[in-house]
C-alpha positions in Angstrom: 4.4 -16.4 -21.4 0.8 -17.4 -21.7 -1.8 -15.0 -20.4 -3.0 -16.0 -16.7 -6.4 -16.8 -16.8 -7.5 -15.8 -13.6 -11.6 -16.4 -14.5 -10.5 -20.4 -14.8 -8.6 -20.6 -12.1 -10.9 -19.2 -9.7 -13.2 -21.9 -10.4 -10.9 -24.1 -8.7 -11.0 -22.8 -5.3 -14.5 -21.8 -5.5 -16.7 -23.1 -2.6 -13.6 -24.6 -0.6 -14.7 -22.6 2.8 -11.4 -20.8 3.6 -8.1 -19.2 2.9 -4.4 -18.4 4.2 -3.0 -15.9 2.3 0.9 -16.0 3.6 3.2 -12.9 3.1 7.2 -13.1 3.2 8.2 -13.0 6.9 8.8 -9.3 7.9 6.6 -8.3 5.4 6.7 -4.4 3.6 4.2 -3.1 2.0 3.9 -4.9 -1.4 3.4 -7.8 0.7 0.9 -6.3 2.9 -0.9 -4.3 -0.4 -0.8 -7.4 -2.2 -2.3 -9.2 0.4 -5.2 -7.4 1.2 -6.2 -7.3 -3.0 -6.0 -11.1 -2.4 -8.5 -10.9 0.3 -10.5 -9.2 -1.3 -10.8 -11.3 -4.6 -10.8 -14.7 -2.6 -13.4 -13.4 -0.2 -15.9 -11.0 -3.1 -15.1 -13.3 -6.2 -14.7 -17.1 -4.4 -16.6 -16.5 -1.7 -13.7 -17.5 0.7 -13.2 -16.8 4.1 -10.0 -15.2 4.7 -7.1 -15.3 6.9 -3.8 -13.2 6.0 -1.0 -14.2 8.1 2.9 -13.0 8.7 5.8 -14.6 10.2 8.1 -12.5 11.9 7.5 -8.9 12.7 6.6 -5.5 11.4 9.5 -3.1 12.3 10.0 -0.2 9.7 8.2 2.7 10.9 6.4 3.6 7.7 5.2 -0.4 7.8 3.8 -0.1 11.0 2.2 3.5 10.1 0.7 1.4 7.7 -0.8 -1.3 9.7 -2.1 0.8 12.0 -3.4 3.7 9.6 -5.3 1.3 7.5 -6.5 -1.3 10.1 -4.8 -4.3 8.7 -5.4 -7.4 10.5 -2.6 -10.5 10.3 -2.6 -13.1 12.4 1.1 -14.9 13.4 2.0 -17.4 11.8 2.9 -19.2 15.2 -1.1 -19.2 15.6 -1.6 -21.1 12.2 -2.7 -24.5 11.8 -1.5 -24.9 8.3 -4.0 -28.3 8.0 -7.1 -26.0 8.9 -7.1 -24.4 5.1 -8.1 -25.9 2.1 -6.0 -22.9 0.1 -2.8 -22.1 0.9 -1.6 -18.7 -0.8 1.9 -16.9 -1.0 1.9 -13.5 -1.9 5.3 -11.7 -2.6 7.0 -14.7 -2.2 7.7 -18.6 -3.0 7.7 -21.7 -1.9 11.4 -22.7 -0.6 13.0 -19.6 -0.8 13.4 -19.5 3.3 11.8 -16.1 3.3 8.3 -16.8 4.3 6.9 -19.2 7.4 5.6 -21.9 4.8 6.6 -25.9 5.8 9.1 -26.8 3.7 7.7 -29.2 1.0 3.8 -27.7 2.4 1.1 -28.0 -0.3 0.7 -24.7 -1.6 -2.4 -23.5 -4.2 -1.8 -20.5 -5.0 1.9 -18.3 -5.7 1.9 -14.7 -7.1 4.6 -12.9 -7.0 6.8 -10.5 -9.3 10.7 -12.0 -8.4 12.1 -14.6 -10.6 10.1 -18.0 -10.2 11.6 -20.5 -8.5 10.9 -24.4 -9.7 8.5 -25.0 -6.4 6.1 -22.7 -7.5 4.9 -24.5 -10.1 3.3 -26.8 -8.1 0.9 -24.5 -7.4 -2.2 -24.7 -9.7 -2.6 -20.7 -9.4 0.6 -19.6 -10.4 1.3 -15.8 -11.3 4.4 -15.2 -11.7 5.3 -11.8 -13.2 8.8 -10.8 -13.3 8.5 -7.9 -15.5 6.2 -6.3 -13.1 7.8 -3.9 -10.4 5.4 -5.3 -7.7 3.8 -8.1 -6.4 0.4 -5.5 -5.4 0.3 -4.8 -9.6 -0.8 -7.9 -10.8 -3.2 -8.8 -7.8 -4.6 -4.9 -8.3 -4.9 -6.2 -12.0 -7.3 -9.0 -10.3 -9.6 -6.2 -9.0 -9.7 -4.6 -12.2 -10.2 -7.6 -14.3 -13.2 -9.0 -11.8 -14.8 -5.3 -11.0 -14.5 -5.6 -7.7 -14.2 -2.0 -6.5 -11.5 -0.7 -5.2 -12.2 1.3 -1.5 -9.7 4.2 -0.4 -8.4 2.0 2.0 -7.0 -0.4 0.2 -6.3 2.1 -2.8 -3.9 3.9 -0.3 -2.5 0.5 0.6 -1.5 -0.3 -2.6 -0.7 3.1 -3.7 1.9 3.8 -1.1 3.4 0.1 -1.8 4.2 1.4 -5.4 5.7 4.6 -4.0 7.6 2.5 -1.4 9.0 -0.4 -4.2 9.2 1.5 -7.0 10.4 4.8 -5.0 8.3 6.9 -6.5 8.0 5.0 -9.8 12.2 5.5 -10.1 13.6 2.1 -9.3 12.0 -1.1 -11.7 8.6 0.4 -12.0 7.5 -1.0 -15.8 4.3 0.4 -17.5 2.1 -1.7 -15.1 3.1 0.0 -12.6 2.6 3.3 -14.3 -0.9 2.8 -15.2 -1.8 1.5 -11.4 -0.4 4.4 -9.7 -2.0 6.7 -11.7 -5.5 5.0 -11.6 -5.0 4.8 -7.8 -4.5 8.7 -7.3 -8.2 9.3 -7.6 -9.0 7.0 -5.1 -6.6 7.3 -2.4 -6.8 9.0 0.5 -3.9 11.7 0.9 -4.4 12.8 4.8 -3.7 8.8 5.6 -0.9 8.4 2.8 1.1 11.6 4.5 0.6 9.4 7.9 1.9 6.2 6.5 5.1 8.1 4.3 6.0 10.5 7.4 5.6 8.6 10.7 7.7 9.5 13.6 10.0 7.0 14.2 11.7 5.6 17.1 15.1 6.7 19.2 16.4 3.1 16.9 16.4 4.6 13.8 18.7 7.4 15.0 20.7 4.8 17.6 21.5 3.2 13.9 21.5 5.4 11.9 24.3 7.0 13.9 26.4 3.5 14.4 25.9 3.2 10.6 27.6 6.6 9.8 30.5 6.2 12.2 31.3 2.4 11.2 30.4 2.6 7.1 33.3 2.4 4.8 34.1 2.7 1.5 35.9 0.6 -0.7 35.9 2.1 -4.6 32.3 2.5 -5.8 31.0 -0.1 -2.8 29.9 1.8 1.0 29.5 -1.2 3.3 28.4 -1.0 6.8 28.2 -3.3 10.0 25.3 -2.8 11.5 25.6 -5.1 14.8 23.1 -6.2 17.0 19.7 -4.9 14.9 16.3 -3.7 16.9 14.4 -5.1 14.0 15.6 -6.7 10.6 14.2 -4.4 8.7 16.8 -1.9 9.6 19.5 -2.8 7.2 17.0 -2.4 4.5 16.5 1.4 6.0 20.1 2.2 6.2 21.0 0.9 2.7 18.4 2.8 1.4 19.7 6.0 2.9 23.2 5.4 2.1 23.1 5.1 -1.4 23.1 8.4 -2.2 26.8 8.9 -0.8 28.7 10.6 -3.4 30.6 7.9 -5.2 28.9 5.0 -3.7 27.3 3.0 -6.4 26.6 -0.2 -4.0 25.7 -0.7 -0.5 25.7 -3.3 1.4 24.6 -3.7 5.1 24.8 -6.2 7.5 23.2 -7.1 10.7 21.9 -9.5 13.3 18.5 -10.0 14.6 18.1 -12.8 17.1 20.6 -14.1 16.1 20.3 -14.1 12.5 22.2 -12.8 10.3 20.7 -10.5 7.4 21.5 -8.4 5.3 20.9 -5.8 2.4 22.0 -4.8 -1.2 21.6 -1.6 -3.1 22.5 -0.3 -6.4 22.1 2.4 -8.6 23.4 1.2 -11.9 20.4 0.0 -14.0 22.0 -3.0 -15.1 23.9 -4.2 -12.1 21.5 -6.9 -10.8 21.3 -6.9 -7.5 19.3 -9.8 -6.6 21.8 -12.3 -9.0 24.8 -10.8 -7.1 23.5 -11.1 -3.4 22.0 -14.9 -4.5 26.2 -15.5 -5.3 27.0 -13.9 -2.3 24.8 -15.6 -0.1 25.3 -18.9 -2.1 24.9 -21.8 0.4 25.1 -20.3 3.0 21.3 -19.0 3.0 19.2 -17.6 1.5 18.9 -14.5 -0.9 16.3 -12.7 -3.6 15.9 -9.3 -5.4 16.0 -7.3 -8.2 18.2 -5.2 -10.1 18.7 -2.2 -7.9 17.2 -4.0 -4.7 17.9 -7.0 -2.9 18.4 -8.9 0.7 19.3 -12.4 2.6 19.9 -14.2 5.8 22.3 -16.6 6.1 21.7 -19.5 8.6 25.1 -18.6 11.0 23.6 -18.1 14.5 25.5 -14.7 16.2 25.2 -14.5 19.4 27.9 -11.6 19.8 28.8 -9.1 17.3 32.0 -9.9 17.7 31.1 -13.2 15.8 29.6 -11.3 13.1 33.0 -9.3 12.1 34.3 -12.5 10.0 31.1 -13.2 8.4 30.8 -9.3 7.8 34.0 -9.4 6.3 33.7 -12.1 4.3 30.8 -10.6 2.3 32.5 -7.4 1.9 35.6 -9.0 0.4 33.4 -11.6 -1.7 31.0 -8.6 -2.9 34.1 -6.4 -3.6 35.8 -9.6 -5.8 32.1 -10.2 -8.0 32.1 -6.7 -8.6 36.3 -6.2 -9.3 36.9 -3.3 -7.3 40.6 -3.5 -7.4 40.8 -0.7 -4.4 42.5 -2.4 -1.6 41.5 -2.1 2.0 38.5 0.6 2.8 38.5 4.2 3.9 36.2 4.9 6.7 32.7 6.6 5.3 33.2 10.1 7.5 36.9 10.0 6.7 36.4 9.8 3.2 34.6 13.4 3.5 37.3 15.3 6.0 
């Protein structure tokens, strides 16, 4: 792949008055991290005014901690006039995946992201896409470097607690990039605020789920799967996959959920080589719309639930789908707290 000239391609927004930088809807905190470091080029090195803007909400306790700890400012994208900008960015996302607020067929100027690049994003003039990075927040921190704008402890604990949070502690898909930026940012962050942001209290939901996870998980061979129900926020299927994959045998997880109505849900792996994001994208097929990685990945499917009871078929659909893509040839599933009696 040629080598991003990020010098010549500023030049082309230069002096165009204003900015959107767009996240994915729900955003974590490579989105958020990679976000601010495009504020701060577009605004220091174009001389840009700069809006950063999110669709859907901010649920996951450590993502709020971080909102609120750091003093980021979004605006919804309900309050965007999409015609008011003369650049358009996506950050930790692409056009047409259905993940992010964008217009479908919306001019878009600038896409950098680290997930496999989808054909849209070309159309973009600033296109970054780096999919051997293992975060979005990497190559726009790369920007910084590269222009010598300086980096404030602010926005070095942004982006060094979205590398902890992708890369879980540099475990899952970090490559040397990722490396190199978390160890540059540990002389610069501030530790008092990262312990906030990594160790928020969170609310009676987490438990509430957590809880409904544990008592309806089963396990089917090396795959724990888990209906989630009615969801308090979307993120939370995310947050119980994550803390399920360390069951004893489980080598996948899936959850599955419903938020307004929407139906979402998340993948986990810990086989290096089992590509996540390939297998939910099957899963999910036409039905909606799906992205990840290797050990990481999610979707939402465009069925409208109204009752969980309406979300036992689709449920069990993915399980049995997911089970057949992977050929577990164990039949039926053992309930999770069973399993362990």
């Amino acid at each position: 792949m040629p080598t991003f000239n990020l010098k010549a391609t500023l030049e082309r927004v230069r002096g165009l008055h204003s900015a959107l930088v767009l996240m994915h809807d729900n955003p974590d905190p490579d989105a958020m991290a990679a976000a601010e470091c495009m504020r701060h080029v577009l605004e220091q090195a174009a001389g840009l005014s700069v809006t950063v803007a999110q669709g859907g909400i901010i649920g996951r306790a450590e993502n709020r901690a971080m909102v609120a700890t750091l003093g980021l400012v979004h605006v919804s994208v309900e309050q965007v006039d999409f015609s008011a900008y003369p650049v358009i960015a996506l950050v930790d996302t692409q056009p047409e995946t259905g993940n992010n607020s964008l217009p479908s067929g919306h001019r878009v100027d600038i896409v950098v992201d680290h997930h496999p690049p989808r054909a849209a994003s070309h159309r973009a003039p600033w296109c970054d896409i780096r999919a051997g990075y293992g975060a979005s927040c990497t190559i726009t921190y790369s920007y910084l470097k590269e222009l010598g704008i300086p980096t404030d402890s602010a926005l070095a604990t942004a982006i060094l607690y979205a590398l902890k949070s992708e890369t879980r502690d540099l475990i899952r898909e970090a490559s040397e990039h990722e490396v190199e930026a978390y160890t540059s940012l540990m002389k610069l962050a501030d530790f008092d605020k990262l312990r906030v942001i990594a160790e928020p209290k969170v609310p009676a939901a987490h438990f509430a789920a957590l809880d409904r996870a544990l008592r309806a998980a089963e396990v089917r061979g090396p795959l724990l799967a888990v209906n989630l129900g009615s969801l308090d926020y979307p993120d939370l299927v995310a947050e119980i996959a994550d803390l399920l994959l360390p069951f004893e045998g489980a080598h996948f997880v899936l959850c599955v959920g419903t938020y307004r109505g929407a139906v979402h849900l998340s993948v986990r792996t810990d086989l290096p080589r089992a590509h996540a994001g390939d297998l939910t994208r099957k899963m999910v097929g036409a039905r909606g719309t799906a992205g990840g990685h290797g050990a990481c990945a999610g979707g939402r499917l465009r069925a409208v639930v109204t009752k969980d009871d309406a979300l036992v078929p689709i449920y069990r659909s993915l399980v049995d789908d997911m089970a057949h893509r992977l050929r577990i040839t164990a039949e039926g599933s053992v309930p999770l707290l069973q399993s362990v009696r």
